[in-house]
Every structure is written in C-alpha cells, then in structure tokens.
C-alpha positions in Angstrom: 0.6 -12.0 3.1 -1.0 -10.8 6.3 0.3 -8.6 8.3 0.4 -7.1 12.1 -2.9 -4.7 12.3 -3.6 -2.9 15.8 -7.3 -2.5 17.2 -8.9 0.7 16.8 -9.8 3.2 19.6 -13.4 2.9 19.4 -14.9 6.1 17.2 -11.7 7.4 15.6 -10.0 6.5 12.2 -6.1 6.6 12.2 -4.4 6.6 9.4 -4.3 3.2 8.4 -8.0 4.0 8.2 -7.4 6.5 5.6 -5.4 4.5 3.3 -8.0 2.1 3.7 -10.5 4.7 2.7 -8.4 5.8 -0.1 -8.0 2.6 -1.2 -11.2 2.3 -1.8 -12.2 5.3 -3.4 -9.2 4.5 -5.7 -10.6 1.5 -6.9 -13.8 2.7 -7.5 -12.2 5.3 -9.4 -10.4 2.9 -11.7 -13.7 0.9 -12.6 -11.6 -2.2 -10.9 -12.4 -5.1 -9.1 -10.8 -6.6 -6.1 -9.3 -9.3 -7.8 -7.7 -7.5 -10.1 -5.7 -5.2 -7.2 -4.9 -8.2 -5.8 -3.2 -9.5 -8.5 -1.2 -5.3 -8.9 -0.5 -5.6 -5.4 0.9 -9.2 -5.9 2.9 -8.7 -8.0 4.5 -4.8 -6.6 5.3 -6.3 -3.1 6.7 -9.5 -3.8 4.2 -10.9 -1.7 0.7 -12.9 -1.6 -2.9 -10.4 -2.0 -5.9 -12.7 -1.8 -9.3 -11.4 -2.5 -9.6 -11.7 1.0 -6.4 -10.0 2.0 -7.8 -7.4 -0.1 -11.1 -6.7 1.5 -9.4 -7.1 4.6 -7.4 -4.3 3.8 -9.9 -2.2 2.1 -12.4 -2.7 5.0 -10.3 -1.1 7.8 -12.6 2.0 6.6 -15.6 0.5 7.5 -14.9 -0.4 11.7 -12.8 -3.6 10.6 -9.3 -3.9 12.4 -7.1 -1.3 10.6 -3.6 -2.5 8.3 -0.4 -1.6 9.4 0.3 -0.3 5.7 4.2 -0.4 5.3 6.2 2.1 3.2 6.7 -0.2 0.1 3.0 -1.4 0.5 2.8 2.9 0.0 4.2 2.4 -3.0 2.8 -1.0 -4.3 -1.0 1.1 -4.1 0.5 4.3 -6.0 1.5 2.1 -8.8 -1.5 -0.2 -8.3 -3.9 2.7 -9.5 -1.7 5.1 -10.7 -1.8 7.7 -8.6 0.5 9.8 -6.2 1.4 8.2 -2.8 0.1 11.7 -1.1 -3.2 10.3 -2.3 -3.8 7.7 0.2 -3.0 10.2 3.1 -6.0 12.6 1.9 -8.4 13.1 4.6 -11.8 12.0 3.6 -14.3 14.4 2.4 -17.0 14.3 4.8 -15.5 12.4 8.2 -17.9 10.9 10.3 -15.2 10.2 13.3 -12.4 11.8 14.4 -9.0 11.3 14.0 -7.0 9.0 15.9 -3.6 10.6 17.3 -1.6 9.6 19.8 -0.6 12.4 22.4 -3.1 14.9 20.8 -6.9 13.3 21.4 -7.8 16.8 20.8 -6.4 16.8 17.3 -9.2 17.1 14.5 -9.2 16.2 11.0 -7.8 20.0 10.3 -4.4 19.2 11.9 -4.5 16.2 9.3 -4.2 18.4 6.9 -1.9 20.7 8.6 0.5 17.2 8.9 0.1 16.7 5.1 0.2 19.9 3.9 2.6 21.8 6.0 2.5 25.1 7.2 4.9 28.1 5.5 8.1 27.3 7.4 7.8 23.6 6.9 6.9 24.2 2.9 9.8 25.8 2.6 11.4 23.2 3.4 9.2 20.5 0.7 9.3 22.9 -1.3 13.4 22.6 -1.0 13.2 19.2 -1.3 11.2 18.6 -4.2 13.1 21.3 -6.1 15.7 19.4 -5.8 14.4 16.3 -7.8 14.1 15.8 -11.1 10.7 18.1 -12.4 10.4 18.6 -15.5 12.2 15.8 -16.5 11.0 12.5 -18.6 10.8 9.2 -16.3 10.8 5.7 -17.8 8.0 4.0 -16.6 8.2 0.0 -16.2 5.9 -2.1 -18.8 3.9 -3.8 -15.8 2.6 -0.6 -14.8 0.5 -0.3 -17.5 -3.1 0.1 -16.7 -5.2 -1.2 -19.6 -8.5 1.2 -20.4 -9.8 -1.1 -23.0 -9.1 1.8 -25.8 -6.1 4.3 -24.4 -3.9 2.6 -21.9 -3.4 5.0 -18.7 0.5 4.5 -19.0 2.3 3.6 -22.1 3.7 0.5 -21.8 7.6 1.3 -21.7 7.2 4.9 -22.5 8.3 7.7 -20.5 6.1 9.9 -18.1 7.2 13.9 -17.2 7.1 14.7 -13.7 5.0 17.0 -13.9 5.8 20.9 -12.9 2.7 21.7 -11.5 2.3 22.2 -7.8 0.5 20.9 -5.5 -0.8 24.1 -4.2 -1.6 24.5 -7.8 -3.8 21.9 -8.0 -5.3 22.4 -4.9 -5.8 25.7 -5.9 -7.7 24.7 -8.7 -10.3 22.3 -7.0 -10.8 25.8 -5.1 -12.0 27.8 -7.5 -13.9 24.6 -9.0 -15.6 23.6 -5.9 -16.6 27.2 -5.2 -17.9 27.1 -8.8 -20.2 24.0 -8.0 -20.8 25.3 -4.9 -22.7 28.6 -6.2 -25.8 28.5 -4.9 -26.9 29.6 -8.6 -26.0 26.2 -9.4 -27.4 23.9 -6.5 -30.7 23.4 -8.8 -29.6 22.7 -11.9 -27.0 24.0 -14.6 -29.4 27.2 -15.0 -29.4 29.6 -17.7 -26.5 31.4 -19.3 -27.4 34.2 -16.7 -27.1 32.1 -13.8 -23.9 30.4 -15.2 -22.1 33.4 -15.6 -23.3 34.7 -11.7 -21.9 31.7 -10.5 -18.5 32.3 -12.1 -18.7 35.9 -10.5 -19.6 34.0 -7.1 -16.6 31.6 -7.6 -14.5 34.4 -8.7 -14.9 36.3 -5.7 -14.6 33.6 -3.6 -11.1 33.6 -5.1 -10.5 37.1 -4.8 -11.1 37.5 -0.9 -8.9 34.1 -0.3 -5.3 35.0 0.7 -3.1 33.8 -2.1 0.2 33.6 -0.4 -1.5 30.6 1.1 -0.9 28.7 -2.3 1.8 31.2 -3.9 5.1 32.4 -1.9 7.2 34.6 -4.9 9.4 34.8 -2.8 10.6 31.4 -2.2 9.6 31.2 -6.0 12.3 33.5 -6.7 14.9 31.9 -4.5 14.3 28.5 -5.9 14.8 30.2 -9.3 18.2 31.5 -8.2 19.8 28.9 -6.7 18.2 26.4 -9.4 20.4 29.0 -12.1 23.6 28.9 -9.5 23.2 25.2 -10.6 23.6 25.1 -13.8 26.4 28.6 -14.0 28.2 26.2 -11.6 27.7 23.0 -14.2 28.9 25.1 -17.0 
C-alpha cells in the first residue's frame, strides 16, 4: 500500500532519506532480494509491498520522492532484516548532501547524531529508560521471524532471544577502536608484517587512550542505576 511521501528540498536528505538508505544497505547485508522484503514487509504491516512499492521505498536514497515511513512500518523493517530500529536512523557513512531539517537549515549531519545519540543530560535520561526494561532477560521470538541462512537460521524459529546487556556506547565503542585499527596507516597497503600489525595496534591503542572515555562510560550513572536497580528487588523481597 502506498503511502503520502513529501518532495525533497532539492540537495538535502531527511530522514525518510535515511531509512531509505538503510534500507538498502540492510538488504544488501542480508544477501536478499526485493521480492523477498516485500513479501517480510507484507506480511509485518498487514498491508500490500509490491516489488515496486519496494524500490519505491528503497529509492528515496537515490533523489526519488522520499516515504513517509510510519512507526509500525519502523518496526515491520527491524523484524524484516533483523536488526535494531536505531538502525535505520544511522547517518550514512560518507553523506554526499546535507541534512534536511526544518527550522535549523544550518544543522549538519553531526547534529544527526547529536538527535540519535543524545548528549550527557539527555542519556541520562535513555539510559533511565532502558534500565527500566527487561535486559538481560529471555524474549520469545515469533516463528515468522525466522530468517532462513540456508545452514543456521538467524533466529530460532520459536526460541527465545536475550536482550542483550551490552550498550550501545559499548558497541560504538568498539567500532572505535576497530576503525582506528583499519585506519592505521600501517595497514592502508596491505595486512603487513607481524611488525607492522602490532604498530597498528599501538596506533589504535592510542587513539583510544587520548579519546575521553566518559564520553562512552559515566560510573556514575553506572552506580546509580546499580542502586536503585538493587532498591528494586530489597523492595520485591
């Protein structure tokens, strides 16, 4: 089913362009076709994805008229290609054209990632929230979800998945140190010799070492989720 999609402001992506992008990238990911997301998406929204519908969709990436994407539809694509709705908002690596947003046309793709990310106060504040959920804990996933690999199926088909308790800062964190790692200009040749491996580690390493952590790591809030998480369960008891 087709649904309302606004013109772009010539030489800007919004965010509808982003989710298209994402889309994409998702799919390409997965080894998948467009036929077959159309028949995931199909079936997740209740609604009718044609081939078309889907390259429509996809293509808002590539100067076509970008999708409205609702909420659900959010949640149709995580489940589509297994993988978390915060996802589709991620900027894309290399942006050719701005950012389209209204009331701020000075805004760049930095402030983006400021509106994704958050800054300490608002953290805080996610961090609050999603404390509050159910990490850690073992989540039944539905049997359509199941994305078949040919050998090991992504998702067991009426097993449970454990949300996981792994950050996001932590993960980002990661693709830090791994990027820096690639990035080593010991490395921008080839794979080198054990002598240049092990400088590029160093390179990485101190890459790490003169980033500010509490960027990625607040103890403090650490420690006060920790506490009131314990007031919790004292009170359940």
């Amino acid at each position: 089913m087709a649904r309302a999609r606004r013109e772009r402001i010539e030489g800007h992506w919004d965010m509808g362009d982003v989710v298209a992008h994402r889309m994409v990238t998702a799919r390409h990911l997965r080894g998948r076709t467009q036929s077959w997301v159309a028949e995931r998406l199909t079936r997740f929204t209740r609604s009718n994805w044609s081939v078309p519908a889907v390259s429509a969709a996809e293509g808002g990436s590539e100067g076509g008229r970008p999708r409205l994407f609702t909420a659900n539809e959010m949640l149709a694509l995580s489940r589509t290609f297994d993988l978390p709705i915060p996802y589709f908002f991620v900027p894309p690596e290399d942006p050719a054209l701005p950012p389209d947003v209204p009331d701020a046309s000075r805004a760049g793709w930095d402030y983006i990632w400021l509106r994704l990310i958050g800054d300490r106060n608002s953290q805080k504040l996610l961090a609050a929230a999603l404390g509050a959920g159910p990490v850690g804990q073992s989540v039944e996933v539905p049997p359509g979800d199941v994305i078949d690999d040919g050998v090991v199926s992504r998702i067991a088909a009426g097993g449970n998945r454990e949300i996981s308790h792994i950050s996001l800062m932590e993960a980002a964190l990661y693709e830090f140190m791994t990027s820096a790692l690639r990035g080593a200009p010991e490395l921008r040749g080839g794979t080198g010799n054990a002598v240049q491996l092990l400088d590029a580690l160093r390179s990485a390493l101190e890459t790490i070492e003169s980033y500010p952590m509490d960027r990625f790591l607040n103890l403090a809030l650490a420690e006060q989720l920790e506490e009131a998480k314990n007031d919790g369960v004292e009170a359940d008891s």
